[in-house]
C-alpha distance (Angstrom), angle and dihedral (degrees) to the residues before:
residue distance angle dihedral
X1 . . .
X2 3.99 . .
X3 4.19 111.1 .
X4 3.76 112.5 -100.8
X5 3.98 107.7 -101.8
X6 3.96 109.6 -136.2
X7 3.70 90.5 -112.3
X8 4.21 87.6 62.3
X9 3.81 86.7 42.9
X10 3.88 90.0 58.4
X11 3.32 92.1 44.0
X12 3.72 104.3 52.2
X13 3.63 81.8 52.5
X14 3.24 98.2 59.1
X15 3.46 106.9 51.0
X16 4.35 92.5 34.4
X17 3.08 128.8 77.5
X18 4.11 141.0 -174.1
X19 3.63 121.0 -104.7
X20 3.48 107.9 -131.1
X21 4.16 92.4 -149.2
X22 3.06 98.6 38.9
X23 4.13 113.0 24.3
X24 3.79 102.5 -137.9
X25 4.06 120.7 131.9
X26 3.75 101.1 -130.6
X27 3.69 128.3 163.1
X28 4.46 113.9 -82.8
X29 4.07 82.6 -107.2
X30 3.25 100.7 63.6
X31 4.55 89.2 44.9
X32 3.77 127.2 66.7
X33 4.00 111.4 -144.0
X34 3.88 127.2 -145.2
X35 3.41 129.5 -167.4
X36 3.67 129.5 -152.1
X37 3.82 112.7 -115.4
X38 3.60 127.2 -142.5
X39 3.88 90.9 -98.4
X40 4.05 85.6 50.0
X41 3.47 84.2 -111.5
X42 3.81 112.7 149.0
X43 3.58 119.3 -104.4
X44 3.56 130.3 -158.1
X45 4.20 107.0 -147.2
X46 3.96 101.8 -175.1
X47 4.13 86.8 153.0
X48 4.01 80.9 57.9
X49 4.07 85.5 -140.6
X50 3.56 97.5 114.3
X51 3.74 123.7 121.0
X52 4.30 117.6 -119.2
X53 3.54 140.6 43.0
X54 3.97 110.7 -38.5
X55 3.52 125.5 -126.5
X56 3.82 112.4 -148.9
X57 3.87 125.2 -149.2
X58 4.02 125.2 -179.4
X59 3.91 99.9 -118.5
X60 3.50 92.7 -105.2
X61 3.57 132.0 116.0
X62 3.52 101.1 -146.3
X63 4.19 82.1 64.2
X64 3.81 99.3 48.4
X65 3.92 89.6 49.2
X66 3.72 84.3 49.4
X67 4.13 93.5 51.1
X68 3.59 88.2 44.6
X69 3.90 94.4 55.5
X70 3.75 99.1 34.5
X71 3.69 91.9 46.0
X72 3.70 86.0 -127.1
X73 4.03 89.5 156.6
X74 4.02 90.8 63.1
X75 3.52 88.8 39.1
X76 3.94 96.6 61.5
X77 3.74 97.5 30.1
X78 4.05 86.0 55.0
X79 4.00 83.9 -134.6
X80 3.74 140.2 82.7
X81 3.59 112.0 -83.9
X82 3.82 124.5 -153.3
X83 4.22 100.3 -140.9
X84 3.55 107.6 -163.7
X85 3.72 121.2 -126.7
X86 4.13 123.7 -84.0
X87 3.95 86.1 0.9
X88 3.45 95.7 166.0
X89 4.03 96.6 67.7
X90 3.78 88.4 37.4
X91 3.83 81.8 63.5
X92 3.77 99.3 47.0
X93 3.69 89.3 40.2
X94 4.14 87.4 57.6
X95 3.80 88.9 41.6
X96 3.66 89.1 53.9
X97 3.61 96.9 48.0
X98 3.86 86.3 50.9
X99 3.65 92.5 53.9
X100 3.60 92.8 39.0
X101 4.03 88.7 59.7
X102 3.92 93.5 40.3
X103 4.15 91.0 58.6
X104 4.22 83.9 42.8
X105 4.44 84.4 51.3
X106 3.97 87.3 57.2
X107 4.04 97.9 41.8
X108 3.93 85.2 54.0
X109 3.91 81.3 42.1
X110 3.57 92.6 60.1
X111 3.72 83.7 -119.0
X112 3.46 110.8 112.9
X113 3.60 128.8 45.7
X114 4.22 133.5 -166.2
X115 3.61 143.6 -147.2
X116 3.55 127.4 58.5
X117 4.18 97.7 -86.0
X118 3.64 96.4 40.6
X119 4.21 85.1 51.8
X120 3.69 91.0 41.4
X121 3.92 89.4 54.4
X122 3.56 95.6 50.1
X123 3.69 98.5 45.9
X124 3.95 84.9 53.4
X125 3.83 93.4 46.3
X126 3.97 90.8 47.1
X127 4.13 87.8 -120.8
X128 4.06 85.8 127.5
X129 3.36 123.8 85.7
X130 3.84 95.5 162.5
X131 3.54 137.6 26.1
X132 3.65 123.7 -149.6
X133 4.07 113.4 -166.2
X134 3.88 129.7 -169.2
X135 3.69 103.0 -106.9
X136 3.44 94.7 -157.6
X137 4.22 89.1 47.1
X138 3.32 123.0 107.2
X139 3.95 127.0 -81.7
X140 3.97 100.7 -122.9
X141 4.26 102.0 60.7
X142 3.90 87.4 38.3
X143 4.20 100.1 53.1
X144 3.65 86.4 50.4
X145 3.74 94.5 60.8
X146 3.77 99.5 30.6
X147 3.74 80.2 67.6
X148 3.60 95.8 53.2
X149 3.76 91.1 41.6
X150 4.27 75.7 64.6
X151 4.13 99.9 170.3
X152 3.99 93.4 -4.8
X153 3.98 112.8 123.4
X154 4.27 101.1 -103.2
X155 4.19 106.3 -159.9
X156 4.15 110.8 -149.8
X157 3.93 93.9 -178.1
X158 3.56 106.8 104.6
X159 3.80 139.9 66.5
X160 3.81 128.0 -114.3
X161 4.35 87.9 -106.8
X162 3.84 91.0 49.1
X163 3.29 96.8 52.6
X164 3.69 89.6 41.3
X165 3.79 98.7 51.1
X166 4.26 80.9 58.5
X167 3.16 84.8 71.2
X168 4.30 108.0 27.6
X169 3.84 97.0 -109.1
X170 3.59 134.0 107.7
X171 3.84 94.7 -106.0
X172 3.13 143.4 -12.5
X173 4.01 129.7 -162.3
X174 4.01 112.2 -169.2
X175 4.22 125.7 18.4
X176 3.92 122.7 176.7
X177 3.72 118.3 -149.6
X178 3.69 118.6 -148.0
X179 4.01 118.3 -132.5
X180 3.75 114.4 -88.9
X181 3.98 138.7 80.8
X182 3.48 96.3 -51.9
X183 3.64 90.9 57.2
X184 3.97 90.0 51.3
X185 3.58 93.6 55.1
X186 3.65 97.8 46.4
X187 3.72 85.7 54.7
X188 3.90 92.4 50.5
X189 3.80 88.5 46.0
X190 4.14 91.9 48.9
X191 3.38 94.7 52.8
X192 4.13 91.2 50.4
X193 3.59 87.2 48.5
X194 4.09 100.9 47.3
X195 4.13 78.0 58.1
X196 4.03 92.2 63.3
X197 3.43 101.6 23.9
X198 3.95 122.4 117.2
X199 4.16 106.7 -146.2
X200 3.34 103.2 176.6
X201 3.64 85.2 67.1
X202 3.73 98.3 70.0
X203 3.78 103.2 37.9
X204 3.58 104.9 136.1
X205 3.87 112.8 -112.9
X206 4.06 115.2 -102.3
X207 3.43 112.1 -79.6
X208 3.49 95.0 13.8
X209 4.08 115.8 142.5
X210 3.55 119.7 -168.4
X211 3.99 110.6 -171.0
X212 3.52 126.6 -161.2
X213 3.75 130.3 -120.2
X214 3.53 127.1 -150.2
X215 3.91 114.8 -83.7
X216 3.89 93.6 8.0
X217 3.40 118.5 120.9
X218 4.42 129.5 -162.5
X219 4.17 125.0 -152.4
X220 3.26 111.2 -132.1
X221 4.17 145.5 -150.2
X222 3.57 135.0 -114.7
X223 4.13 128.9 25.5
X224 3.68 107.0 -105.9
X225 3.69 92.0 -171.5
């Protein structure tokens, strides 16, 4: 493997970061910062905008519950730190949200469509780059486009209503993302949220079906990348 030139070096460095529960370097994408507030209340900063030191955790559940018991947060701000209660599904509830937005950014875009036809054509036309489904939806309608989708990334990481409020319905079961920025970040933003998000929660019950309409379209779960 080729040395590191000094321009990589700086580079690496500044877009990585240390986890402060788990020590690895990994890239900002992959971390959620907090800041602490005036009130040393802890902060999450997912915009990355907010003013004082950072304090980086993997995106990772496992690693904020671990912060939050050690007291890792006091620890490497060198002050008491005011953690606010059940932060863990305040932060996958913001991550959602984010997510959530990003998929509503490429429907006004033009670049995402959803319902199950509307998917179906663009995985057949190669439009889709990405396909998001419900992970709370039902098996049947989403094997038969995972299959089309062939190599494409498919995202499992939000519910039926998130993925619906993208788009100002109800629900909504299957949405194909069209290649461009706004299909980067959602993947970048998927991947934090798979790290937070509880699964088990939105398992359909047994038996359930959950059909889908014509031009709806459902968020789904986990990254099948």
């Amino acid at each position: 493997m080729p040395e590191e030139s000094e321009s990589e070096r700086e580079e690496r460095k500044a877009t990585s970061r240390r986890c402060i529960a788990t020590g690895e370097v990994l890239p900002k994408a992959r971390l959620i910062r907090f800041v602490v507030g005036p009130d040393n209340m802890l902060v999450p900063d997912l915009e990355e905008r907010l003013p004082g030191r950072g304090l980086w955790i993997s995106a990772d559940r496992a690693a904020l519950d671990r912060a939050v018991a050690k007291g890792l947060f006091s620890r490497a701000a060198r002050a008491t730190v005011r953690v606010p209660e059940g932060l863990a599904d305040r932060v996958e509830a913001l991550l959602a949200q984010r997510l959530v937005r990003q998929v509503g950014l490429a429907r006004r875009a033009g670049k995402a469509v959803g319902g199950y036809e509307k998917v179906r054509s663009w995985l057949q036309n190669g439009t889709a780059c990405v396909l998001l489904a419900a992970m709370d939806g039902a098996d049947e309608g989403r094997g038969k486009l995972r299959a089309l989708a062939g190599r494409l990334p498919v995202l499992e990481v939000l519910r039926a209503d998130e993925m619906g409020e993208a788009f100002g319905r109800d629900r909504a079961v299957h949405i194909a993302i069209a290649r461009g920025g706004l299909a980067e970040r959602i993947l970048t933003e998927s991947a934090r949220l798979v790290g937070l998000r509880r699964f088990e929660l939105a398992k359909p019950s047994p038996g359930t079906t959950m059909g889908t309409a014509p031009g709806t379209a459902q968020s789904a779960g986990r990254n099948g990348t």
